[in-house]
Each structure stands twice: as C-alpha cells, then as structure tokens.
N, C-alpha and C positions, 0 to 999 in steps of 0.2 A: 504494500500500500504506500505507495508515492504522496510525501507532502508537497503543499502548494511552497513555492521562495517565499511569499511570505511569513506565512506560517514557521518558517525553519528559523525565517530570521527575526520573528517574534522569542520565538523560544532560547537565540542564543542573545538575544539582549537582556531577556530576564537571566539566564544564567549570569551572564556580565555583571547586571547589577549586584547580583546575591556575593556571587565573588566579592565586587567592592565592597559592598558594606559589609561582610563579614571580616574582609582585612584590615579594614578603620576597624571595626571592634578589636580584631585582634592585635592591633597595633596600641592600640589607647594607653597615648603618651608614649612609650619606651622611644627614648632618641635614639638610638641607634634603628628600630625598625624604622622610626618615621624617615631616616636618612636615608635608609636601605631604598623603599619605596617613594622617595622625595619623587624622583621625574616617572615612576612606571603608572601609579595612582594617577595623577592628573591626565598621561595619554588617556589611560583607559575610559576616564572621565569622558573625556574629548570623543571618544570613539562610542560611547553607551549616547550623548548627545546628537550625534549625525543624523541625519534627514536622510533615509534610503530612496 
C-alpha cells in the first residue's frame, strides 16, 4: 500500500519535530550539550519550518 508524498512528508515533519523537542528537553541547560547542538538545533528548526 503506497503512501501519497504528502502524507510521507507529513509524517516525517512530525517525526522532526518530536526529535527537536525531545533534545531541548534532553539538553535542559547542560552547556556542553547546548554547544554540542548550538548550529544542528536551529538547521533543523529551519528545515521543520519550510513550505513544501
């Protein structure tokens, strides 16, 4: 059973997001992670915001 591209790309933007907000939680505060993830967090951001 074939998904529609939408659909497929519905499902991995809600993946995306659960990913980010689970790493801010899991990040919360420790500096060394917040540096870790300083530039990968915001692409991702940038990429969960796109207009398909």
């Amino acid at each position: 059973m074939a998904m529609s591209t939408g659909r497929m790309l519905k499902r991995l933007r809600t993946y995306l997001g659960r990913v980010i907000r689970d790493t801010g939680r899991m990040i919360g505060g420790d500096s060394g992670l917040e540096t870790s993830f300083a530039k990968l967090l915001p692409l991702a951001r940038r990429v969960l915001e796109q207009q398909h």
